[in-house]
mmCIF file as Biopython writes it, N, C-alpha, C and O atoms, coordinates in Angstrom:
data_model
#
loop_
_atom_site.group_PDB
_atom_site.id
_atom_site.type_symbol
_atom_site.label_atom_id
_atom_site.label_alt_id
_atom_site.label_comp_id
_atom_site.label_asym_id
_atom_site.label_entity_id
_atom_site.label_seq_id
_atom_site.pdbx_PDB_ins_code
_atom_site.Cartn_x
_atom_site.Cartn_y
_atom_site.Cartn_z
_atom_site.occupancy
_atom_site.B_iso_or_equiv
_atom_site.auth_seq_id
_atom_site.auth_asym_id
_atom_site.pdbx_PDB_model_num
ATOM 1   N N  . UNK A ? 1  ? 51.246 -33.487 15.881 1.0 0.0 1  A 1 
ATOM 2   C CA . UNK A ? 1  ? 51.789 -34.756 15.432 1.0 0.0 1  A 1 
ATOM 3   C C  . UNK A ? 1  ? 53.080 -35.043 16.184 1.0 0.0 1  A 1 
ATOM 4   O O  . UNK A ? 1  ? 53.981 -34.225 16.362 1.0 0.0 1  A 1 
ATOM 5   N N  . UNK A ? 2  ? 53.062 -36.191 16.565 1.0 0.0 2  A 1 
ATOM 6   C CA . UNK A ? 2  ? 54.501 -36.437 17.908 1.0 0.0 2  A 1 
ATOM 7   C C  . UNK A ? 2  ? 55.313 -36.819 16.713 1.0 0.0 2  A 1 
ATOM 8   O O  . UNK A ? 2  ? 54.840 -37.406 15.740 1.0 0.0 2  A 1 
ATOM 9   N N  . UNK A ? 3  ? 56.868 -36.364 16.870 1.0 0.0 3  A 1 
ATOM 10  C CA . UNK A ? 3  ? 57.704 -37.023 16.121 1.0 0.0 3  A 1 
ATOM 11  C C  . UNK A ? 3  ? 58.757 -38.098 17.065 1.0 0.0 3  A 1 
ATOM 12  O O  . UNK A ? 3  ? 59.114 -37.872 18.221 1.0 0.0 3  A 1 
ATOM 13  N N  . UNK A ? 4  ? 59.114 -39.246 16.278 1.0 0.0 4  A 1 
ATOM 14  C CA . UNK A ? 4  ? 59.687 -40.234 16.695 1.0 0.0 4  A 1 
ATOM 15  C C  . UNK A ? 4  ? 61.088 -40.623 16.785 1.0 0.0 4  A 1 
ATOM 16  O O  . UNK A ? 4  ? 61.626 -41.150 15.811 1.0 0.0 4  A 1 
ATOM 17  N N  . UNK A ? 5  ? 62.029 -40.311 18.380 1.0 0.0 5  A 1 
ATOM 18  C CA . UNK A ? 5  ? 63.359 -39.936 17.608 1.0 0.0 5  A 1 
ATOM 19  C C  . UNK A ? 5  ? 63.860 -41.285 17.430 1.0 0.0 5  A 1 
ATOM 20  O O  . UNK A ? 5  ? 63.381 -42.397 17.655 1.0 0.0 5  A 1 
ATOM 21  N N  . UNK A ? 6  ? 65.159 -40.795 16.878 1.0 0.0 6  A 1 
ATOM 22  C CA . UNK A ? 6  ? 65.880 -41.954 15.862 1.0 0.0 6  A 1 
ATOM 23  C C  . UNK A ? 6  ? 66.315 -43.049 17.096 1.0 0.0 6  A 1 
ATOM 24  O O  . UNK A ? 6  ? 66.357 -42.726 18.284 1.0 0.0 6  A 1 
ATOM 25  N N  . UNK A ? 7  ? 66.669 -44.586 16.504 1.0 0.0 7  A 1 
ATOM 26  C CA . UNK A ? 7  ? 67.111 -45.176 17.447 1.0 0.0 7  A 1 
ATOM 27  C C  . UNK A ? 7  ? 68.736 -44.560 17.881 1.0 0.0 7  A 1 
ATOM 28  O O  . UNK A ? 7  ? 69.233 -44.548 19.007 1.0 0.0 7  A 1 
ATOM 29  N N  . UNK A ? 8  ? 69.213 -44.177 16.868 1.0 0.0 8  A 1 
ATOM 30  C CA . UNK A ? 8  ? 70.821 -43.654 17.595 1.0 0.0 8  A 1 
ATOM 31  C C  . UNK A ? 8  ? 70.499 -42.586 19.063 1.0 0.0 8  A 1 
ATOM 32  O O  . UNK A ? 8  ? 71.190 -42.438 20.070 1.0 0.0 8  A 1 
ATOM 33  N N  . UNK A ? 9  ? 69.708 -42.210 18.835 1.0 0.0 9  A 1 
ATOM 34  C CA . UNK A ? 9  ? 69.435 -41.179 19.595 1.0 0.0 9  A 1 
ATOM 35  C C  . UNK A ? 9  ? 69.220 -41.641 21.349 1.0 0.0 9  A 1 
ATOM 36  O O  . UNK A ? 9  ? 69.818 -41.195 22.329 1.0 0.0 9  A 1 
ATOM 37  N N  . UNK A ? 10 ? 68.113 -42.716 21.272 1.0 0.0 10 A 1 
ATOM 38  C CA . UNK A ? 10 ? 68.117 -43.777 22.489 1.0 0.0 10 A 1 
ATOM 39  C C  . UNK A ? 10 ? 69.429 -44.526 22.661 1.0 0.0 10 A 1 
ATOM 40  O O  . UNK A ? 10 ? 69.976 -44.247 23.728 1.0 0.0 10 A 1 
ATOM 41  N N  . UNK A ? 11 ? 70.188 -45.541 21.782 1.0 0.0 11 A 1 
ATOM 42  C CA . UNK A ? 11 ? 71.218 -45.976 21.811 1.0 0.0 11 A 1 
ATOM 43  C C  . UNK A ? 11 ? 71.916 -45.230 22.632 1.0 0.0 11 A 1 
ATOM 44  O O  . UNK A ? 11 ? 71.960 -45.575 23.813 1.0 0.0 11 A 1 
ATOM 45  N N  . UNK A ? 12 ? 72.573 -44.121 22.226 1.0 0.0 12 A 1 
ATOM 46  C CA . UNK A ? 12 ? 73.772 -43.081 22.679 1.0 0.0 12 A 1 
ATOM 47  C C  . UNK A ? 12 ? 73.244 -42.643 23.871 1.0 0.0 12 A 1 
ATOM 48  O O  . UNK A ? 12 ? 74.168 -42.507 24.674 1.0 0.0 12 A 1 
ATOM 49  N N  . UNK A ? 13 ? 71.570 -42.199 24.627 1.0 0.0 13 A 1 
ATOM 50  C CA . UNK A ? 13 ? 71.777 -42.432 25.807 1.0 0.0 13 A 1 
ATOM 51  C C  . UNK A ? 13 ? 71.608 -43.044 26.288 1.0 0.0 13 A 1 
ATOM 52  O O  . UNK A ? 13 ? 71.463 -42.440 27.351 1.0 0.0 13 A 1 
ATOM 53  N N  . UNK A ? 14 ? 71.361 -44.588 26.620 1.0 0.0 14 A 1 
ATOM 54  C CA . UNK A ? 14 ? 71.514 -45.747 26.874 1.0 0.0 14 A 1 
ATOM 55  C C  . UNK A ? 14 ? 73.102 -46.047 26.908 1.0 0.0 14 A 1 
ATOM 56  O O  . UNK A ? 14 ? 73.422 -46.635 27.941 1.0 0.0 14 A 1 
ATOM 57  N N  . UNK A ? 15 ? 73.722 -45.895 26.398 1.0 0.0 15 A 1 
ATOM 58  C CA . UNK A ? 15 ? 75.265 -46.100 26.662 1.0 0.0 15 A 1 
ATOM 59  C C  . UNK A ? 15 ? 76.121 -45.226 27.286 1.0 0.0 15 A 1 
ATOM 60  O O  . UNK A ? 15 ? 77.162 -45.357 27.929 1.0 0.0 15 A 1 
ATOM 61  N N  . UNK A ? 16 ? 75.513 -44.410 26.984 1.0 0.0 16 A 1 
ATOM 62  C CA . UNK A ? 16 ? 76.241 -43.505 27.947 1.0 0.0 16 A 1 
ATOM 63  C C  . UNK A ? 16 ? 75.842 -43.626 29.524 1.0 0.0 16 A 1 
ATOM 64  O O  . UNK A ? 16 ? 76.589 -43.264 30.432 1.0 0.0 16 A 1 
ATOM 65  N N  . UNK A ? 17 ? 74.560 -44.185 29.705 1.0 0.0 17 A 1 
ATOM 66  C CA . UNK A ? 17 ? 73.828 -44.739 31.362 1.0 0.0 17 A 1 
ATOM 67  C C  . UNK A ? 17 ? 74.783 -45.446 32.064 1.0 0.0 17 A 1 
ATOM 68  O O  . UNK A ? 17 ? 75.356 -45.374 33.151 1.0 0.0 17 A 1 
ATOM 69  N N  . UNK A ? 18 ? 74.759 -46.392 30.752 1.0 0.0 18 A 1 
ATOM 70  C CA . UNK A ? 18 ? 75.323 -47.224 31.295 1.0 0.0 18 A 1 
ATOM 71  C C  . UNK A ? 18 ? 77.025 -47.424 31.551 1.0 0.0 18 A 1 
ATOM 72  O O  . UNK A ? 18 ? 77.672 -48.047 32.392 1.0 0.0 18 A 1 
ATOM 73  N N  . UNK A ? 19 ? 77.429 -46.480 30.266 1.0 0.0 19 A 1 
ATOM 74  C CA . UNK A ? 19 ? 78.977 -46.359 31.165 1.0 0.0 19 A 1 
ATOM 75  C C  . UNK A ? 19 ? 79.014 -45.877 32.362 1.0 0.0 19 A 1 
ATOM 76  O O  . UNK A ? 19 ? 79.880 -46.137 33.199 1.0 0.0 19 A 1 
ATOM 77  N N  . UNK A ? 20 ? 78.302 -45.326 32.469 1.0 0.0 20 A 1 
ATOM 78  C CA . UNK A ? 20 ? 78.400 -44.093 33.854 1.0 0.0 20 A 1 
ATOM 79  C C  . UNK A ? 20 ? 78.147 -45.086 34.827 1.0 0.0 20 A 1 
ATOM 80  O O  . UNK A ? 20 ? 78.861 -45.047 35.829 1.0 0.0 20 A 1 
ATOM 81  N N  . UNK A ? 21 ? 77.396 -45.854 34.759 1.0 0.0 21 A 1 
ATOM 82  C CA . UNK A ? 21 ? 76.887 -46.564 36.226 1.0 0.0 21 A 1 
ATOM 83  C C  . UNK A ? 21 ? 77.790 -47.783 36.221 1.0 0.0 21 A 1 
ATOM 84  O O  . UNK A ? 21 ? 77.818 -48.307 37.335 1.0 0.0 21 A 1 
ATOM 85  N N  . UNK A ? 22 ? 78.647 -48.486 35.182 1.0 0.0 22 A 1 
ATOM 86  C CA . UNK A ? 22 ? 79.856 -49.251 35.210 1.0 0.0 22 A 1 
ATOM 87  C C  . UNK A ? 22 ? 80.847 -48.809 35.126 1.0 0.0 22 A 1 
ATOM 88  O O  . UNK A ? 22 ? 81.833 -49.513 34.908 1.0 0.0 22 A 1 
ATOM 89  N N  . UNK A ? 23 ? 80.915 -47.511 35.268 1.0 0.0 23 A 1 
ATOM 90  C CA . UNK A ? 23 ? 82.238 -46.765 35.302 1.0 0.0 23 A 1 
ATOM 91  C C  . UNK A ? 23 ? 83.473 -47.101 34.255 1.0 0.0 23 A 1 
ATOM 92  O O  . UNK A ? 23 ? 84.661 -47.246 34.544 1.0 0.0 23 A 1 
ATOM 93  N N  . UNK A ? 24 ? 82.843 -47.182 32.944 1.0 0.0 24 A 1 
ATOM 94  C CA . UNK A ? 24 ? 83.682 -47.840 32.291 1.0 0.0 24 A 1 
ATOM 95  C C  . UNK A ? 24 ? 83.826 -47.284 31.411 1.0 0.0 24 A 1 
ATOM 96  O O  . UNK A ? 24 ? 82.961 -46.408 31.374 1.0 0.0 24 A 1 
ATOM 97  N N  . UNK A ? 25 ? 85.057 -47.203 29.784 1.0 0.0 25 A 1 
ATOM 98  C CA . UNK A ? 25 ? 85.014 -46.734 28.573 1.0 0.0 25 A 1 
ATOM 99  C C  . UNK A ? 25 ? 84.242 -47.343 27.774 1.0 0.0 25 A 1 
ATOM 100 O O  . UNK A ? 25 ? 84.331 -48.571 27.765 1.0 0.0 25 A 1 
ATOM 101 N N  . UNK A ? 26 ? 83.204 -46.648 26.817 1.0 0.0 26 A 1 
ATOM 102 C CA . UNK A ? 26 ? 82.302 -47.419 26.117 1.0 0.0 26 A 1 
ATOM 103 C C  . UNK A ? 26 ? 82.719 -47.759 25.041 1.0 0.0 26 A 1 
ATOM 104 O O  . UNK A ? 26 ? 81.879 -47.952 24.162 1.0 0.0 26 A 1 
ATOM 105 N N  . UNK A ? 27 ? 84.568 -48.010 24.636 1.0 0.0 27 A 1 
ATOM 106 C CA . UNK A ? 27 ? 85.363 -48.709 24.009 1.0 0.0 27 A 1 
ATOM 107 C C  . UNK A ? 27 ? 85.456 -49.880 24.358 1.0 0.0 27 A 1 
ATOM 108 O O  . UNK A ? 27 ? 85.356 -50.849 23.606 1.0 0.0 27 A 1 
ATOM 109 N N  . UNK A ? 28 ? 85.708 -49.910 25.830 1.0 0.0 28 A 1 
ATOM 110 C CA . UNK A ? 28 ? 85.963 -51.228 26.510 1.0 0.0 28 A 1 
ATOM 111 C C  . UNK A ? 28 ? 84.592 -52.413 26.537 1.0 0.0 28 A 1 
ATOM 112 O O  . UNK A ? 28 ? 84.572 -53.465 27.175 1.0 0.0 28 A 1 
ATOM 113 N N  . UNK A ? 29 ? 83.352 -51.784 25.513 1.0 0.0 29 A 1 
ATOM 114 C CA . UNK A ? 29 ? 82.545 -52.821 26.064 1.0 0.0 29 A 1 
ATOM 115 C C  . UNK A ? 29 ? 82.308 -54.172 24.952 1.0 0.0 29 A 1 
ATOM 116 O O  . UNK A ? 29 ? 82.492 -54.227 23.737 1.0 0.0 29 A 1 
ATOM 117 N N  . UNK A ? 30 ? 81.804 -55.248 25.968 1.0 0.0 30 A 1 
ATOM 118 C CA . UNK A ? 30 ? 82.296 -56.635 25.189 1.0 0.0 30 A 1 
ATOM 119 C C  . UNK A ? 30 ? 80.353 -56.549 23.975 1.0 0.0 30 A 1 
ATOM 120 O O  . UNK A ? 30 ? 79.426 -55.739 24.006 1.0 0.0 30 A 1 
ATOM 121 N N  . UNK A ? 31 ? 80.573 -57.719 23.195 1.0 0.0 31 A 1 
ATOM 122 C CA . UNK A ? 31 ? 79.434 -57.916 22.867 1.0 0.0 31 A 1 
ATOM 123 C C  . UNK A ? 31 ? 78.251 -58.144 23.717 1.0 0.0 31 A 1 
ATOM 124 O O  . UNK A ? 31 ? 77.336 -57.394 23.377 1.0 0.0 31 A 1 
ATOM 125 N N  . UNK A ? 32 ? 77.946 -58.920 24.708 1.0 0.0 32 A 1 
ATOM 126 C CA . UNK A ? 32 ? 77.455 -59.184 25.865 1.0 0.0 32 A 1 
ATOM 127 C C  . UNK A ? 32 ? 76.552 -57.688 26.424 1.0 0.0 32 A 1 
ATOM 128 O O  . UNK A ? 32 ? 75.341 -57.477 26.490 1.0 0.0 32 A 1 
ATOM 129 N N  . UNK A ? 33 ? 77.517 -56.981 26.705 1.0 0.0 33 A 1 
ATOM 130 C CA . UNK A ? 33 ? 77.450 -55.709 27.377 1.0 0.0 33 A 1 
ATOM 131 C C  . UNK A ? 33 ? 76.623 -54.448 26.461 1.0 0.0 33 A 1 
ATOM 132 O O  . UNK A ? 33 ? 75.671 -53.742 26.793 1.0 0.0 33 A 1 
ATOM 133 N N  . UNK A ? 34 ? 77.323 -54.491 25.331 1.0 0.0 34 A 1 
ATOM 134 C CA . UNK A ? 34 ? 76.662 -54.088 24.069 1.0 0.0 34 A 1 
ATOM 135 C C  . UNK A ? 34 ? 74.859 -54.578 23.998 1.0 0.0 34 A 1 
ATOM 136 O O  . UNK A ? 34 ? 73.809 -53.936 24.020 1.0 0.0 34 A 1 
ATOM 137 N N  . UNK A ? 35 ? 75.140 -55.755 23.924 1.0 0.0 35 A 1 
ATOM 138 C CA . UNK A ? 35 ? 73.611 -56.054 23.928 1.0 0.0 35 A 1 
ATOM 139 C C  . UNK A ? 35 ? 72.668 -55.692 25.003 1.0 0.0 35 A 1 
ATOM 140 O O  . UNK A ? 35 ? 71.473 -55.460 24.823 1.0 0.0 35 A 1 
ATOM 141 N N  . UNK A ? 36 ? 73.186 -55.664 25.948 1.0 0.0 36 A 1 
ATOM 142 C CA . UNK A ? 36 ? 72.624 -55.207 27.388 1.0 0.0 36 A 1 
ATOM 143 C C  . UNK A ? 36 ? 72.248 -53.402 27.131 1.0 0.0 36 A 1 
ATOM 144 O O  . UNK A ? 36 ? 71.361 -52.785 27.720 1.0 0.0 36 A 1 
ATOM 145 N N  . UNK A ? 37 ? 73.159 -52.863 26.140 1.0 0.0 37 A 1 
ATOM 146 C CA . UNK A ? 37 ? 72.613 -51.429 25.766 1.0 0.0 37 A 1 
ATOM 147 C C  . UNK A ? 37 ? 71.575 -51.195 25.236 1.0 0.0 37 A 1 
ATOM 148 O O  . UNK A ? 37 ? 70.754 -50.327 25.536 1.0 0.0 37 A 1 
ATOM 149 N N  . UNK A ? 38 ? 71.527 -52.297 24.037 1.0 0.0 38 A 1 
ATOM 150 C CA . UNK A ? 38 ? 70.627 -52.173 23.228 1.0 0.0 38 A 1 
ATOM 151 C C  . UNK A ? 38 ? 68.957 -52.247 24.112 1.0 0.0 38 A 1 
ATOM 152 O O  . UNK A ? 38 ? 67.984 -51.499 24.202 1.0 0.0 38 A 1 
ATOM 153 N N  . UNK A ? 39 ? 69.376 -53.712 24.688 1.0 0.0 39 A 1 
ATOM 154 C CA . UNK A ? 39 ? 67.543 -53.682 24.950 1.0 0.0 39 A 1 
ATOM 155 C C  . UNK A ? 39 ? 67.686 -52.904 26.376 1.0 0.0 39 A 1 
ATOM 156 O O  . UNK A ? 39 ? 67.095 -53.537 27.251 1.0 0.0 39 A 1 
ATOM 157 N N  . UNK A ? 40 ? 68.238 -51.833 26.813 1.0 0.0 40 A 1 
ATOM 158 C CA . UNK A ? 40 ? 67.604 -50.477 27.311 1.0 0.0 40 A 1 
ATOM 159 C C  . UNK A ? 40 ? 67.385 -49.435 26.265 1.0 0.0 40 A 1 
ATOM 160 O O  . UNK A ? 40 ? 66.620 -48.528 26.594 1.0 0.0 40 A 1 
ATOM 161 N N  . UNK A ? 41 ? 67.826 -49.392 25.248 1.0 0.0 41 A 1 
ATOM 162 C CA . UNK A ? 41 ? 67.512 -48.398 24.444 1.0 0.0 41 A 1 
ATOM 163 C C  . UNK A ? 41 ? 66.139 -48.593 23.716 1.0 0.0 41 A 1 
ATOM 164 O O  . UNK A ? 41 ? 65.301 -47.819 23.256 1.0 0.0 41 A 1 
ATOM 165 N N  . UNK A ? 42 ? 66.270 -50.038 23.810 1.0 0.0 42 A 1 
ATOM 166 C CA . UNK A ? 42 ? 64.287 -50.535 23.163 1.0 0.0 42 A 1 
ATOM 167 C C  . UNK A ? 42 ? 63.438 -50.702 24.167 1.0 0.0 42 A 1 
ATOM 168 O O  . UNK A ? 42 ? 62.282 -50.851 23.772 1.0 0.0 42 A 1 
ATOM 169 N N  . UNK A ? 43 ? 63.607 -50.740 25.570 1.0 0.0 43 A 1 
ATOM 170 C CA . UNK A ? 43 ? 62.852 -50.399 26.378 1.0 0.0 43 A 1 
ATOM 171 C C  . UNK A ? 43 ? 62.053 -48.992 26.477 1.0 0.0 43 A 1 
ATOM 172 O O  . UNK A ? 43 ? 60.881 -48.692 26.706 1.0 0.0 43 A 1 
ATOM 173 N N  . UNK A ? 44 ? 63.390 -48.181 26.163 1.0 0.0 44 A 1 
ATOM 174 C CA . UNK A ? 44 ? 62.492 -46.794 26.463 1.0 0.0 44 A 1 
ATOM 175 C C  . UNK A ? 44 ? 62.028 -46.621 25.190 1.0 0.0 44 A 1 
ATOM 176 O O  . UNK A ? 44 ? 61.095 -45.818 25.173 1.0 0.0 44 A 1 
ATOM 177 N N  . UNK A ? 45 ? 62.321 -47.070 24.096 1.0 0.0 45 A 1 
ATOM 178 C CA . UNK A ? 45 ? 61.465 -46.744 22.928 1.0 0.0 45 A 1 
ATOM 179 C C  . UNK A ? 45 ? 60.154 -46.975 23.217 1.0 0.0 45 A 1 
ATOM 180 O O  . UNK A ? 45 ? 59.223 -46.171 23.268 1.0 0.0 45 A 1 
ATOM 181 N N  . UNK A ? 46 ? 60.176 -48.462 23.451 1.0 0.0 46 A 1 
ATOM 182 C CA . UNK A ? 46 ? 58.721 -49.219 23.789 1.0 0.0 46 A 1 
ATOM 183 C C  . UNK A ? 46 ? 57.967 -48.348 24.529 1.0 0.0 46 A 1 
ATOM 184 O O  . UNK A ? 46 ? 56.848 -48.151 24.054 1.0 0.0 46 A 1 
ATOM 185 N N  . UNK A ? 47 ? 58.403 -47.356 26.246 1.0 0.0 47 A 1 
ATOM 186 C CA . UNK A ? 47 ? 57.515 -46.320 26.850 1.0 0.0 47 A 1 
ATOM 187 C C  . UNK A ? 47 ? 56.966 -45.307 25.735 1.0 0.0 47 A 1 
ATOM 188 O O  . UNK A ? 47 ? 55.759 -45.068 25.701 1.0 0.0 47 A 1 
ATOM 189 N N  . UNK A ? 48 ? 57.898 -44.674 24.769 1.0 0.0 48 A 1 
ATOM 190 C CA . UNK A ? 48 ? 57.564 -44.138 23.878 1.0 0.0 48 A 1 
ATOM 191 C C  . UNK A ? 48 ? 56.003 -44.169 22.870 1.0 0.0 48 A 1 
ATOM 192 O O  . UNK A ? 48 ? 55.116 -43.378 22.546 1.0 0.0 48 A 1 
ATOM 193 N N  . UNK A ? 49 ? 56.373 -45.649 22.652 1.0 0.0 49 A 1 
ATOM 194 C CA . UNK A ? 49 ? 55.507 -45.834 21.544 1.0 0.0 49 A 1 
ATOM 195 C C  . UNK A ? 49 ? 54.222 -46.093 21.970 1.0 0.0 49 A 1 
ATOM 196 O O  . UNK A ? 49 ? 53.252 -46.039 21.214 1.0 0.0 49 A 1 
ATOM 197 N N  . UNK A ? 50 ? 54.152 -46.419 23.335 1.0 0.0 50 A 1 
ATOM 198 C CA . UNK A ? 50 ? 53.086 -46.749 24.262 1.0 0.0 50 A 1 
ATOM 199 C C  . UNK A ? 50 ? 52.115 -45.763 24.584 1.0 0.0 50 A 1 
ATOM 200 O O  . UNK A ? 50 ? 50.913 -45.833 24.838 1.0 0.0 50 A 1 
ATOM 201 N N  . UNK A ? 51 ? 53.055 -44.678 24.499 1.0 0.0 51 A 1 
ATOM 202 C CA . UNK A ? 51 ? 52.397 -43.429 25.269 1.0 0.0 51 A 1 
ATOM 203 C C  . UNK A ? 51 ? 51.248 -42.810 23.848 1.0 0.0 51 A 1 
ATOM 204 O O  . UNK A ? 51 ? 50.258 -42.105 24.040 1.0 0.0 51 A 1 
ATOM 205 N N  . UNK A ? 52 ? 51.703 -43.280 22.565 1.0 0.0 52 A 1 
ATOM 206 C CA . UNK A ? 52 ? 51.231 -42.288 21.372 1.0 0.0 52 A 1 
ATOM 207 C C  . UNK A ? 52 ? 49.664 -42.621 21.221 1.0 0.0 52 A 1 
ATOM 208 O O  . UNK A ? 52 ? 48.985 -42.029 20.382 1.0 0.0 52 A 1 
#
């Protein structure tokens, strides 16, 4: 039985990608930018859920 990890789990590396590749504090990020985390973090969910 596959288990399904949590969205924090995608979130946190999704933001962390993406600080790294904007070289930035993930304090410093605007709403805009924020949202731009999110739907990579539901992208790779989506490979996820695809695969089951």
């Amino acid at each position: 039985m596959a288990t399904f990890d949590s969205y924090d789990n995608y979130y946190v590396r999704a933001m962390e990608a993406y600080c790294s590749s904007e070289k930035i504090d993930p304090k410093d990020i605007n709403d805009e930018e924020r949202e731009s985390v999110i739907k990579r973090a539901c992208i790779h969910m989506g490979f996820y859920l695809n695969m089951l």
